[in-house]
MIPA-102478 format. One line per field, with one value per residue (C-alpha): x, y, z; residue in one letter. Coordinates in Angstrom, 2 decimals, decimal comma, always signed. Layout:
<kolros>
x = c(X	...) .
y = c(Y	...) .
z = c(Z	...) .
resn = c(A	...) .
</kolros>
This chain:
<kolros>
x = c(+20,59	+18,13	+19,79	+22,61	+21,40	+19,64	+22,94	+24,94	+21,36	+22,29	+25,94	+25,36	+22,89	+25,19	+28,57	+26,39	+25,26	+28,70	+29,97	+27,24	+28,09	+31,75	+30,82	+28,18	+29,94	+33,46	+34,25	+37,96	+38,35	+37,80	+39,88	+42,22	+39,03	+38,77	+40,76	+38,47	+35,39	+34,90	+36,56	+33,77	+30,93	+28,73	+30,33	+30,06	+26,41	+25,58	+27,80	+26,52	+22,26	+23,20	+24,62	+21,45	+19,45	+21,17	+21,17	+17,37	+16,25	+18,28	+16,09	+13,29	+13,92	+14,67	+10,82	+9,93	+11,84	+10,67	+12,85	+16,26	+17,41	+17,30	+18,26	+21,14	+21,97	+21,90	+24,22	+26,84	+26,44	+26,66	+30,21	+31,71	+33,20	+34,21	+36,46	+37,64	+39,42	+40,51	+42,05	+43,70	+45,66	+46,46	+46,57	+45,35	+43,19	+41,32	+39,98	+38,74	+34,82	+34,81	+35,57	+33,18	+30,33	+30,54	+30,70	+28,01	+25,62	+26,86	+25,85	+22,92	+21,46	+22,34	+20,44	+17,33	+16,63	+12,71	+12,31	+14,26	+12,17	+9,01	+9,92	+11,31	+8,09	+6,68	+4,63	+1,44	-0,15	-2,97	-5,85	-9,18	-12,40	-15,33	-16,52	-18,61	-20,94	-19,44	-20,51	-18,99	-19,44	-17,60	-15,37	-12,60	-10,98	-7,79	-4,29	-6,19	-5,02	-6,04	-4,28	-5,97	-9,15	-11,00	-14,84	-16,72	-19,51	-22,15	-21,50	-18,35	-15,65	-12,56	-10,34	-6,16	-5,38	-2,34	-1,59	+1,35	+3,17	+6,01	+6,47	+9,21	+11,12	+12,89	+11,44	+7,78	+6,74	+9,35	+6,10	+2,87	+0,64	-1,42	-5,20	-7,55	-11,40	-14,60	-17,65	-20,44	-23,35	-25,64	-22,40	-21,42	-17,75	-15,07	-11,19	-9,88	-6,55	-3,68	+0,00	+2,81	+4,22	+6,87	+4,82	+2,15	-1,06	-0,61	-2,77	-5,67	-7,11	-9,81	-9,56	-12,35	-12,86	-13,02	-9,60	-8,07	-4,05	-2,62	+0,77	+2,69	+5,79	+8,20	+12,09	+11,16	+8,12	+5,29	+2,17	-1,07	-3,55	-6,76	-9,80	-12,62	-12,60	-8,72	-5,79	-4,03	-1,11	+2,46	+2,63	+5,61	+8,55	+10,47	+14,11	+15,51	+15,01	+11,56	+8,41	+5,91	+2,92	+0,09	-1,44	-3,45	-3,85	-2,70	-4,55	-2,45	-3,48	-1,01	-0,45	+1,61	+2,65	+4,78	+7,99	+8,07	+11,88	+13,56	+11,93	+10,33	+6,99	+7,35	+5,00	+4,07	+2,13	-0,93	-0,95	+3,07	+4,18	+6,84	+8,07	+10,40	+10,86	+8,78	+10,12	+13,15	+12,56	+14,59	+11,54	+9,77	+12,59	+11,85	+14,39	+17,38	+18,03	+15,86	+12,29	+9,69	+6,72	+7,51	+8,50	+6,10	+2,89	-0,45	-0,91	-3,49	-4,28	-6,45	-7,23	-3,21	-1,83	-0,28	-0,32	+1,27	+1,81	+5,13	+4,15	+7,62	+7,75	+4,23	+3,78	+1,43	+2,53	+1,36	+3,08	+2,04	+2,69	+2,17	+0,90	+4,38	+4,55	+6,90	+6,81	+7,08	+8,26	+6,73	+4,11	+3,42	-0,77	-0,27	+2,11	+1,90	+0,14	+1,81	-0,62	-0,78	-3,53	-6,26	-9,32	-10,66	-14,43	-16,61	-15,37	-11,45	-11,54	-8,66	-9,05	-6,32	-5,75	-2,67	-2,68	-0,81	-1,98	-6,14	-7,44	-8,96	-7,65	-10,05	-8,10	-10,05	-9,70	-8,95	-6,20	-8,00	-7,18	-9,69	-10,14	-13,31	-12,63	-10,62	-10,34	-14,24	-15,37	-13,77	-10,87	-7,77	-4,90	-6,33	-4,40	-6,78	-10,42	-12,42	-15,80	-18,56	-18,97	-22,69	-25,75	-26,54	-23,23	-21,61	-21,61	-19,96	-16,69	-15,16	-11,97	-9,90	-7,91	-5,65	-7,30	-3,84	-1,35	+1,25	+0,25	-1,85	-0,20	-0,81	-4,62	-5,60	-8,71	-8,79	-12,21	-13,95	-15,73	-18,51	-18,05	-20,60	-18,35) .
y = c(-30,18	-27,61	-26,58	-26,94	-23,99	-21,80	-21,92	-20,22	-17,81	-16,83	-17,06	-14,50	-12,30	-12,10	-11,12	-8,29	-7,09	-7,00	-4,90	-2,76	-1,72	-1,27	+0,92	+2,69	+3,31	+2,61	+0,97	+1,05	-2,54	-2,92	+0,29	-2,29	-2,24	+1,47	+1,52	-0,30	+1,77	+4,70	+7,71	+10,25	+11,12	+10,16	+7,11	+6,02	+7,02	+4,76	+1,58	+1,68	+2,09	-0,77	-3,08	-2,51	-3,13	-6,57	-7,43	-6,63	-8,52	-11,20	-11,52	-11,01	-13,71	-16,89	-16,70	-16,02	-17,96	-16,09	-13,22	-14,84	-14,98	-11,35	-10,10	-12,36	-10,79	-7,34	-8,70	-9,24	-6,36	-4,36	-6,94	-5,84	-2,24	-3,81	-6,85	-4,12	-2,24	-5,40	-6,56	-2,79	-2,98	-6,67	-6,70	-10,22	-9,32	-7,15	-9,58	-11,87	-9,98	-9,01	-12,68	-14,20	-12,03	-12,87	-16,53	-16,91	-14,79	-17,11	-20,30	-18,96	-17,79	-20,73	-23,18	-20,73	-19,75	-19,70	-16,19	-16,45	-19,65	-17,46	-14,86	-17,34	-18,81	-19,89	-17,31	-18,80	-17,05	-14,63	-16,38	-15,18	-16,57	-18,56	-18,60	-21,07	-21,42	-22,88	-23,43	-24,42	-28,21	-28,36	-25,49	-27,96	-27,06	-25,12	-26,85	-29,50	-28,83	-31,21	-32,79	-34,91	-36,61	-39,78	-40,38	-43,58	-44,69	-44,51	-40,90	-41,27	-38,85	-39,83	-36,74	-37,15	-34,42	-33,23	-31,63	-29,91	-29,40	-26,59	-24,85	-23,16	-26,18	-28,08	-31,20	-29,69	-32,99	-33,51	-33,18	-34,06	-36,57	-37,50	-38,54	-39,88	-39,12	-40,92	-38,66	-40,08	-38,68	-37,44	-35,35	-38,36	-38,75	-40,79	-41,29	-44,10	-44,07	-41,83	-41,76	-42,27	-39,09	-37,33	-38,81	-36,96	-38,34	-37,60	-38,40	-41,22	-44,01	-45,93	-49,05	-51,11	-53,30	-50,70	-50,90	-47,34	-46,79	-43,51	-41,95	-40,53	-39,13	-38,08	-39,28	-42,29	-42,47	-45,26	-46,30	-47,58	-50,01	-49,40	-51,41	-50,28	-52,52	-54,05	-53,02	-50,43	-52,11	-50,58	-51,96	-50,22	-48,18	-46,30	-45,54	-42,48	-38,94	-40,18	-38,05	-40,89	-37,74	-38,37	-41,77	-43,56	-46,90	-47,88	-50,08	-52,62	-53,00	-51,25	-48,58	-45,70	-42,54	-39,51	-38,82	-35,10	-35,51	-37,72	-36,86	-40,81	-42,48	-46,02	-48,45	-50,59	-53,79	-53,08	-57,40	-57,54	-54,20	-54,80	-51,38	-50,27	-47,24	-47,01	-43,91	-40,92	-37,75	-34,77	-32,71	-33,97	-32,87	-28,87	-26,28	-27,35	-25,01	-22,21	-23,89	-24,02	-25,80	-29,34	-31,55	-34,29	-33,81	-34,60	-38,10	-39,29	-41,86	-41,07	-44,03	-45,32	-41,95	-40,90	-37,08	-35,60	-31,91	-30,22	-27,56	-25,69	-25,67	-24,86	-28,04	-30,77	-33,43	-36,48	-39,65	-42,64	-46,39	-48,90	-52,61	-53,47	-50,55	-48,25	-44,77	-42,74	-38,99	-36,39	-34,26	-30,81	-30,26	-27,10	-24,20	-21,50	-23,61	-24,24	-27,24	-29,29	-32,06	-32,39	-33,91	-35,48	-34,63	-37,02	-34,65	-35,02	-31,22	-30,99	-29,42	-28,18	-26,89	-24,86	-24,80	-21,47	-19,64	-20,10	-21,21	-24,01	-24,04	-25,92	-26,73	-27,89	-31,12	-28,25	-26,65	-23,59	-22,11	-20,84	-19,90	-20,93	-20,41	-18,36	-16,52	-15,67	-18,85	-19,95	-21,73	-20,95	-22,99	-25,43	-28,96	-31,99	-32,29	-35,14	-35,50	-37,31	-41,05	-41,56	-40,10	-37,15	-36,00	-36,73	-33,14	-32,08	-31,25	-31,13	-29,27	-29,67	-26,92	-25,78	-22,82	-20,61	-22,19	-20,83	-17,03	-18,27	-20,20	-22,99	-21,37	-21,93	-24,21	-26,60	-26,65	-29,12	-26,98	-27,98	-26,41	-27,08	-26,41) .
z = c(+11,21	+12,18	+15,66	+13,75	+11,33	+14,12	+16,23	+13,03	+13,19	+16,66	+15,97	+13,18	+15,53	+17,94	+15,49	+13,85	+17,65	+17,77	+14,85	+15,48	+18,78	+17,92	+14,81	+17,08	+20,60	+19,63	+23,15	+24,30	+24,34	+20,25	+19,77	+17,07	+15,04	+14,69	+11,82	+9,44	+10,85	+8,23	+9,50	+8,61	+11,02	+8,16	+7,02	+10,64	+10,63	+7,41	+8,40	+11,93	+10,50	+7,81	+11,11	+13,10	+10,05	+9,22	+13,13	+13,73	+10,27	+10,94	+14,99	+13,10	+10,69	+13,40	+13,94	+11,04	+8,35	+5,30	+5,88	+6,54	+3,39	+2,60	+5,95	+5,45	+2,14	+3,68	+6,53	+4,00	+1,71	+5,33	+5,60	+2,47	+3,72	+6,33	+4,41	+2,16	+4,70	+6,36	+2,98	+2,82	+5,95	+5,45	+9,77	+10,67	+13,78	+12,16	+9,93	+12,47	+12,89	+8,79	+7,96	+10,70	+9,12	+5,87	+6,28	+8,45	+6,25	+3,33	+5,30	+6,96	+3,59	+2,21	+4,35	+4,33	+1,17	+1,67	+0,82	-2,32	-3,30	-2,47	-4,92	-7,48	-7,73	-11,21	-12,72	-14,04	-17,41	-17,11	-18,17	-19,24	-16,61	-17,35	-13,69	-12,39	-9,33	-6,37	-2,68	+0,73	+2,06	+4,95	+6,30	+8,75	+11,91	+12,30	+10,95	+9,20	+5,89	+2,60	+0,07	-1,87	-2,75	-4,36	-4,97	-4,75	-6,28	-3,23	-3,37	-0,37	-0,32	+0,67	+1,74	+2,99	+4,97	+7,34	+10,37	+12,20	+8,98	+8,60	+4,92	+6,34	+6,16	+4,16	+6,12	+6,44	+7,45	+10,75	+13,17	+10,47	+11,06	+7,83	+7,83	+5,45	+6,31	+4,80	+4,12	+3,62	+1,64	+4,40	+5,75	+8,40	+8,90	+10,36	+10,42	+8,76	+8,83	+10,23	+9,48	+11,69	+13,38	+11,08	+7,70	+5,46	+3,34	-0,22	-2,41	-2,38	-4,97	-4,63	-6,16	-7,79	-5,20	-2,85	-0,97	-0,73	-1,68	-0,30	-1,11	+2,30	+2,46	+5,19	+5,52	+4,26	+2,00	+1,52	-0,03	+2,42	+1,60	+3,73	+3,49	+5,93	+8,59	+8,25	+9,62	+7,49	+5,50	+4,47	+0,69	+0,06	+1,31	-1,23	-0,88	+0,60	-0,80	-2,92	-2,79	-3,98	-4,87	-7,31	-7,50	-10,58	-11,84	-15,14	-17,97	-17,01	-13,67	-11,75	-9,40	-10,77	-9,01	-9,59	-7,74	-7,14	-5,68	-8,35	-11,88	-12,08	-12,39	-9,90	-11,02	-8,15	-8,01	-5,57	-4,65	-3,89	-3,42	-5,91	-7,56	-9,83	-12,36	-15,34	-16,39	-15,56	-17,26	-16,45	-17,35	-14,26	-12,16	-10,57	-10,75	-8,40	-5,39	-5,64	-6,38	-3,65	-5,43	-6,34	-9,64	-10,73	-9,03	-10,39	-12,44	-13,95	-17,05	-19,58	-21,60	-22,22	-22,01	-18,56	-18,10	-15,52	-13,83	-13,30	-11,10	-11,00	-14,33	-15,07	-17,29	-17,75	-20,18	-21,68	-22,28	-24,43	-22,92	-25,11	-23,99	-22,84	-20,36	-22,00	-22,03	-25,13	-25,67	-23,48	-25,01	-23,59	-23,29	-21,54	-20,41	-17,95	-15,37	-12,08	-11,63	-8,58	-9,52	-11,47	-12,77	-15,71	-17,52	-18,97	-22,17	-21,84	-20,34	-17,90	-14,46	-12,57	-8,91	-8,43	-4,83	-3,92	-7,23	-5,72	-8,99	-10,68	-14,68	-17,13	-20,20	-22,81	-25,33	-27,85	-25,43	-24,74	-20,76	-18,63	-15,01	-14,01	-10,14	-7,83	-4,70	-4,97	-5,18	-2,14	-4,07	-1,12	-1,27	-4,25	-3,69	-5,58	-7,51	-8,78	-10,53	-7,77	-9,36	-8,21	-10,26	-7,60	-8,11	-11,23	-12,63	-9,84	-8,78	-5,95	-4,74	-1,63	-0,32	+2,60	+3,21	+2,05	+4,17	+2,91	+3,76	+5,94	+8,75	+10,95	+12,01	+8,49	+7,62	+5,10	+3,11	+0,85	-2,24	-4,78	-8,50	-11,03	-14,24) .
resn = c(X	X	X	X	X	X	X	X	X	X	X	X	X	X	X	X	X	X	X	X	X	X	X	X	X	X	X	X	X	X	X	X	X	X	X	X	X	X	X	X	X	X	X	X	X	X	X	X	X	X	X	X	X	X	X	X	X	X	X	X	X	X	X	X	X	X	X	X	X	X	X	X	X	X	X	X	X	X	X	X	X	X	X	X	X	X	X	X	X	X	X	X	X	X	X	X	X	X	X	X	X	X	X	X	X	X	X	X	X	X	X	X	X	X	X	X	X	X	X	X	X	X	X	X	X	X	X	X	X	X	X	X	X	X	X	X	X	X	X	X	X	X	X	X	X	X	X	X	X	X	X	X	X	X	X	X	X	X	X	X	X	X	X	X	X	X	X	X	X	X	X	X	X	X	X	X	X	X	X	X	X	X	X	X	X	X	X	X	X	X	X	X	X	X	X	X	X	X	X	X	X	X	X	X	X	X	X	X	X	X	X	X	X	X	X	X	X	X	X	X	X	X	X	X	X	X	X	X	X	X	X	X	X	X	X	X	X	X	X	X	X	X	X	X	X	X	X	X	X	X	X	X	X	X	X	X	X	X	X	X	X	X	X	X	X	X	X	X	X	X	X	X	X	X	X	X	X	X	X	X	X	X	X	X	X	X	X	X	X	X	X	X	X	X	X	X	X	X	X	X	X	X	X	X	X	X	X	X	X	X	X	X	X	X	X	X	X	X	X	X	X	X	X	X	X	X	X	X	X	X	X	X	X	X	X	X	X	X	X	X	X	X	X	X	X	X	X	X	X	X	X	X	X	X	X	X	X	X	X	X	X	X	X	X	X	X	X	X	X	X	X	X	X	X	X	X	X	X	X	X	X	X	X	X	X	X	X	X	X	X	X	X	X	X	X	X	X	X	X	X	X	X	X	X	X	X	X	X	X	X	X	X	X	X	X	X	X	X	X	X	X) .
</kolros>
């Protein structure tokens, strides 16, 4: 599909190169096409400038992807004249250039709407700050970019990270490779686990008896048990077009994790790998076409309610399950949040990355909204946080980040962050 879409780039490139030429130099051989070229020096002047514009923004954008969309927007705006004329002298030929212009700007813009996804970004509320102090662990090397986190006991981190992946794709995972690293507390760390090529590492939980799960998605999705020391098993593969994302487990025993793709919370059994939906809610789904970030993200349980963030809608709810397993009426906690996970205090405060947005939100058992990190305190490209689980480290919390992929490209550094909140 992708050479598929860059051919109908070139395709395009080429066509405007093209009209622009004709409109410019007004060659002999496309003297037919004179008559829908504007007949003024300085309508010539201002269709030609608007040609070159559309042909060089639409060069510029096959490398970089962000600007397609509106260089294909000013390719047919630049068209329109040109149709109009065509359409007045109702001579076939002469539609032949007009025609091929338009449609491939339609289909081109279509199939890269990154910069309109960019722009149509959630806006998150302006928030008052309650900063906190905050220092740098472990700065990582270039490309490595985190995900998510889980804490042990001992004091171990356990941090899923990717490499190689492509935001200006649809399919941003086509070349990733997922890890998961083990840190111990005296800084030592190793690999334990990597993901096929073409699959991500989402988001890890450490179960109590010490085996990890981890969430991975790429064109087909699964869930990894690791135990240190065993083979790494598949416990699940979830049908086409899932995003399995945030991972908990329930009261009931089981592993539950929200589909940023489909709007559902699977429930999986972590000894069979049996899953099925617990929920559907059409207020998990993100915006269709022009969202960027994703649906159902974060998920964590708090007691027997499940809350979860909806980043492009800047929710986090909360859902009730009773002993049975069912799911009660959402409940919105908070607004204005574009949340991507989060983590729970020993108070019920909320904490809540928002990856692109380089905060941390606190949101309070009350409801009350606070920044207590950003930018300054290192917090670039926000994607996970968790409370340390031993007694050196149970006050504080750490954040993973990306080190601003998104702006930042693939030479970005991924960085593990202490808060004391």
């Amino acid at each position: 599909m992708q050479i598929i879409i860059i051919s109908f780039q070139l395709f395009l490139c080429l066509a405007l190169l093209i009209a622009a030429s004709i409109v410019t130099l007004r060659p002999q051989m496309f003297k037919q096409l004179e008559n829908i070229i504007p007949k003024t020096r300085w309508g010539r002047i201002i269709q030609a400038s608007f040609l070159w514009i559309a042909f060089i923004t639409n060069v510029a954008g096959i490398p970089v992807p962000f600007l397609v969309f509106f260089a294909c927007c000013i390719a047919f705006a630049t068209t329109i004249p040109l149709v109009c004329r065509a359409a007045h002298l109702n001579v076939a030929k002469l539609w032949v250039l007009p025609a091929l212009l338009m449609i491939l700007s339609v289909l081109v813009g279509i199939a890269k709407p990154l910069g309109l996804k960019v722009i149509a970004l959630p806006k998150a509320d302006e928030l008052p700050l309650n900063i906190c102090s905050a220092r740098i662990i472990k700065t990582y090397d270039e490309g490595l970019w985190f995900e998510g986190i889980a804490a042990g006991e001992d004091g171990t981190l356990y941090l899923s990270g990717n490499r190689d992946i492509d935001f200006s794709r649809d399919d941003y995972y086509h070349v990733a490779q997922g890890e998961l690293i083990e840190r111990k507390p005296d800084g030592s760390e190793h690999i334990l686990f990597k993901a096929p090529k073409g699959n991500t590492s989402g988001v890890p939980f450490l179960a109590p008896d010490k085996s990890i799960y981890l969430t991975s998605h790429g064109e087909t999705s699964y869930i990894w048990r690791i135990n240190n020391g065993n083979k790494p098993v598949q416990i699940v593969q979830f049908p086409k077009n899932a995003w399995p994302n945030g991972l908990d487990e329930g009261p009931d025993g089981m592993l539950y994790s929200a589909d940023s793709q489909l709007g559902v919370i699977w429930r999986i059994d972590p000894n069979t790998g049996r899953f099925e939906e617990a929920m559907r809610d059409p207020l998990l789904l993100a915006r269709p076409f022009i969202s960027l970030a994703p649906g159902a993200n974060g998920l964590h349980f708090k007691g027997r309610d499940l809350l979860v963030t909806v980043s492009d809608r800047t929710t986090l709810l909360k859902y009730a399950v009773d002993e049975k397993g069912k799911f009660g009426k959402s409940t919105v906690i908070a607004t204005g949040i574009p949340g991507d996970d989060f983590a729970i205090g020993q108070d019920g405060s909320l904490f809540v990355t928002t990856h692109p947005y380089n905060t941390v939100v606190k949101i309070s058992p009350a409801g009350e909204r606070t920044i207590i990190a950003k930018m300054e305190q290192h917090i670039n490209g926000p994607t996970d946080a968790i409370f340390g689980k031993s007694a050196q480290d149970i006050h504080t919390l750490y954040v993973v980040t990306d080190g601003g992929a998104f702006t930042g490209g693939p030479k970005t550094r991924g960085q593990l962050i202490a808060l004391e909140p």
